[in-house]
N, C-alpha and C positions, 0 to 999 in steps of 0.2 A: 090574760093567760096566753096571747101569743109567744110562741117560739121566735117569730122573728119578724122586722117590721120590715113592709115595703119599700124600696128604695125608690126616691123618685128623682129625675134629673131634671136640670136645669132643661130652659130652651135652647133648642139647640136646632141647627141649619143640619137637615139628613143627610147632607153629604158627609159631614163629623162624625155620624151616628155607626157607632162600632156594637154591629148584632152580633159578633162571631160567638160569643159567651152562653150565647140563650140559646135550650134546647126548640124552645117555641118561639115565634113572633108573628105578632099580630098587631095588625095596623087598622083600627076601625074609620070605618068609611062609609057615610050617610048613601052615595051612589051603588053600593055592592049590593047586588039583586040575587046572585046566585049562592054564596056560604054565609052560612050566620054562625054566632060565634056558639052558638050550642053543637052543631055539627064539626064544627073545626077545635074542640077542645074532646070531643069524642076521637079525633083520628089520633089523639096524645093521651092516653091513660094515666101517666106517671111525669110529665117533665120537670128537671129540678129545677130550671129558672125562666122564669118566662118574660117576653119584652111585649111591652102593650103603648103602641103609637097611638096618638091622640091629636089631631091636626087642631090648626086656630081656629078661632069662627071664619065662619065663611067657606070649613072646610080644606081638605087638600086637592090637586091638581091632579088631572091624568097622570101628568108625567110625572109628577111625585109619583102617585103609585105604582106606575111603573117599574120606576126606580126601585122601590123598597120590594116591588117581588122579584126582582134582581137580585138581592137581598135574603131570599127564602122569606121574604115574610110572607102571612095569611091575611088578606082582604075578607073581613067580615061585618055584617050586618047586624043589628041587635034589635032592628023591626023599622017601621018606619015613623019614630020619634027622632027626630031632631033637638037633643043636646046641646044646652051652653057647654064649653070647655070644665067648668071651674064642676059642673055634677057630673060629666061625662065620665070619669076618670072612677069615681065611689062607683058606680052604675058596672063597668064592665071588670072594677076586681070585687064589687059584693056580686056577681054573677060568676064569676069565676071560683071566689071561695065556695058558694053555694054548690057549684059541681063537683070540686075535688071534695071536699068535706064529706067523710062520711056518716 
């Protein structure tokens, strides 16, 4: 009974990565100590499309993240479990339907 299903993209090198589209973006990242992604989907009430970064195993680089908060995206934490790629991905859009839903 969804309205619409998640789009997922290929892998892609972040320099290719075109965020201009997304009201929200967020980049999860095992090192981020200070926003979690509960607090960083509260400063967005309503956004109609949102982009959700998911580096490989091993994780991403300073400097990637860097980059992407160049970017406007949001560096957030989802605690300190350490995700494979392939559950990562269900994990932070079933946490995100869970908050906008009401």
């Amino acid at each position: 009974k969804r309205m619409y299903i998640p789009k997922l993209h290929r892998v892609t090198d972040l320099k290719n990565l075109d965020t201009k589209p997304y009201d929200l973006k967020i980049v999860w990242w095992e090192e981020e100590q200070q926003l979690s992604l509960k607090n960083c989907l509260n400063q967005y009430p309503q956004p109609k499309q949102i982009l959700i970064i998911i580096g490989p195993e091993g994780g991403l680089s300073e400097k990637e993240i860097q980059h992407l908060k160049e970017e406007n995206c949001h560096s957030v934490s989802v605690g300190d479990t350490i995700l494979r790629v392939e559950n990562a991905g269900f994990l932070v859009i079933g946490n995100i339907l869970y908050h906008y839903e009401p």
